[in-house]
C-alpha positions as CSV (number, residue, x, y, z in Angstrom):
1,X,-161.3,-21.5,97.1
2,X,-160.7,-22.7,93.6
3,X,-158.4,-21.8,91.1
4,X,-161.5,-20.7,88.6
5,X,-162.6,-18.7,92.0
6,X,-159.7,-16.7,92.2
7,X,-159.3,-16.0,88.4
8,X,-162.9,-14.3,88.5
9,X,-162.3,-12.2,91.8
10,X,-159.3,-10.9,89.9
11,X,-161.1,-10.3,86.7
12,X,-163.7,-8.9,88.5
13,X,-161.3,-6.4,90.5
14,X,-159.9,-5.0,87.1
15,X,-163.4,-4.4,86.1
16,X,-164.6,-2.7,89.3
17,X,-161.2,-0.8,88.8
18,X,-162.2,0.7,85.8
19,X,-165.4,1.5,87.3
20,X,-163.5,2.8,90.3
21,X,-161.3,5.2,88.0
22,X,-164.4,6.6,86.4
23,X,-166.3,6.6,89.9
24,X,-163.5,8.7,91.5
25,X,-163.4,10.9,88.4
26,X,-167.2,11.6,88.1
27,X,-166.9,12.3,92.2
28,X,-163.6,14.6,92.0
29,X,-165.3,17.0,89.3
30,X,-168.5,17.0,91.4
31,X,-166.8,18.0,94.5
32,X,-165.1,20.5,92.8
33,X,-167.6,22.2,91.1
34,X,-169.4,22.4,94.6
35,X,-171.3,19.4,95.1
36,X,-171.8,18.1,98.7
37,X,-170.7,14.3,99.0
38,X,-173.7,12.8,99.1
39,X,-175.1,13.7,96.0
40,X,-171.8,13.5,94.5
41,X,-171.4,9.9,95.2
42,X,-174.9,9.0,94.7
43,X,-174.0,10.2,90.8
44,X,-170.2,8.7,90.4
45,X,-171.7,5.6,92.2
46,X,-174.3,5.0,89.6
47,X,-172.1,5.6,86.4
48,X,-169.8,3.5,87.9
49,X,-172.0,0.3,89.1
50,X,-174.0,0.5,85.4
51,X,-170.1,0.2,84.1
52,X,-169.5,-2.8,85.9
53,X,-172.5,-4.6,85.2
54,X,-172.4,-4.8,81.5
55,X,-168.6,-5.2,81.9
56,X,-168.8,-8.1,83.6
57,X,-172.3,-9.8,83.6
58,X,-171.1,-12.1,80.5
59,X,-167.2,-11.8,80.1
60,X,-166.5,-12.6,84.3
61,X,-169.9,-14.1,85.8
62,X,-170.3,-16.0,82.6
63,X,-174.2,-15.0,82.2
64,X,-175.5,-17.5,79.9
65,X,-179.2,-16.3,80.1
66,X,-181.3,-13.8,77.8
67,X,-183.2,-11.9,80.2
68,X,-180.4,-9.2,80.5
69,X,-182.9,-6.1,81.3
70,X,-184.6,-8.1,83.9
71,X,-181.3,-8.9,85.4
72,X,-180.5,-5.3,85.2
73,X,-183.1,-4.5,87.0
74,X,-182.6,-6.6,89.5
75,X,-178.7,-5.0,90.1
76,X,-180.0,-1.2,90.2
77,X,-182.4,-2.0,92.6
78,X,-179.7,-3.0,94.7
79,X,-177.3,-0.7,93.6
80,X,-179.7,1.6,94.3
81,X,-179.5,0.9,97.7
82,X,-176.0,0.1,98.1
83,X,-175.6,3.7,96.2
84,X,-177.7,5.1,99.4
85,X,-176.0,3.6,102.0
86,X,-172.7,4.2,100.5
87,X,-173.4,7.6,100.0
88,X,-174.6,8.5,103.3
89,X,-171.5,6.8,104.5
90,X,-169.1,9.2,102.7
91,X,-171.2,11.8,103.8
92,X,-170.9,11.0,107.5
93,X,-166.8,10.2,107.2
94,X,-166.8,13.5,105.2
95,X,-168.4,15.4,108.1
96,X,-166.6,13.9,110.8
97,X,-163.4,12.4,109.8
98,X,-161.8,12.9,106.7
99,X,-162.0,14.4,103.6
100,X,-164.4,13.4,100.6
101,X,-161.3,11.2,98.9
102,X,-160.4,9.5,101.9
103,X,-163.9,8.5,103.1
104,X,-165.0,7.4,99.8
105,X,-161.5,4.9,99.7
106,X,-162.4,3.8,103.4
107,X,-165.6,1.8,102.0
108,X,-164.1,0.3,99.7
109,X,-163.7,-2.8,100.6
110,X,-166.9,-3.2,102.0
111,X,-168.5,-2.2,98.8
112,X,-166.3,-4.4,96.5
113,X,-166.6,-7.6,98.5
114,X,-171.2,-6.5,98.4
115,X,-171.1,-6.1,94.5
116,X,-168.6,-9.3,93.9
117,X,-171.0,-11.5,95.6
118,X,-174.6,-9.7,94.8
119,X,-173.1,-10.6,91.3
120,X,-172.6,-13.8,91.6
121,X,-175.8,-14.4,93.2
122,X,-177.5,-13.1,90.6
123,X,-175.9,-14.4,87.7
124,X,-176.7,-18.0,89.2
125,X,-179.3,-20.2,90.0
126,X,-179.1,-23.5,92.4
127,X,-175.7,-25.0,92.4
128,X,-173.7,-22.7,90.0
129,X,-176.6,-22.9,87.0
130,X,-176.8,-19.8,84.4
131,X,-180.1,-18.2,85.8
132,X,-182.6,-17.5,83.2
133,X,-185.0,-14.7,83.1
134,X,-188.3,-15.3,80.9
135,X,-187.6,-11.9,78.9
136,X,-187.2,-12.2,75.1
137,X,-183.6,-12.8,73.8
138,X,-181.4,-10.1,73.7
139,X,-178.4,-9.9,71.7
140,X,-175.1,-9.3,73.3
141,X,-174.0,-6.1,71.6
142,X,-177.5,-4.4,72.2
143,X,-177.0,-4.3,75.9
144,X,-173.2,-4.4,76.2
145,X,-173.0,-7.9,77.2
């Protein structure tokens, strides 16, 4: 793994940190006010994965493409499964095994290694080209880019 690797994992981590922080925020108030986990996750997760994609689409992943909507697309249809999934997962570990907190820290990993590497996918075509969408230039501070 290269050096230019690495650096981007990292970058990426402080990113999805952030989104983390504001994840486990969104999902603490929910719980609290008397939300079940699943739905509670299924909002924190989405604030939190629309975070990280404008965060780092450009700045880590080095997007050098226009078509930024269609790209967004693209994520919150997988997010939108990955949401799902990761939901119902805190909802089972909730149920069975620990509390809302601790299940949603036990995927974790699994969910930050899914989104590092649906990212990269996405943000590249071939061998490590910029992938570019056919949508109409977009300028950088209109979509947070």
């Amino acid at each position: 793994m290269g050096n230019t690797h690495l650096i981007k994992i990292a970058r990426f981590a402080v990113v999805s940190g952030t989104g983390l922080v504001l994840d486990f925020a969104v999902f603490l108030t929910l719980i609290w006010i008397g939300l079940s986990p699943f739905p509670a996750n299924a909002m924190s997760g989405t604030s939190a994965v629309t975070f990280v994609y404008f965060a780092s689409v450009r700045r880590i992943f080095s997007y050098a493409g226009r078509f930024l909507v269609g790209l967004f697309l693209a994520y919150l249809l997988y997010q939108a499964l990955g949401v799902t999934a990761a939901s119902l997962a805190v909802a089972f570990l909730s149920a069975n095994f620990a509390p809302p907190a601790v299940s949603k820290l036990i995927i974790l990993p699994v969910t930050f290694t899914a989104n590092y590497l649906f990212m990269s996918l996405l943000t590249r075509r071939g061998r490590g080209q910029p992938a570019v969408g056919p949508g109409p230039a977009v300028a950088r501070d209109e979509v947070g880019g």
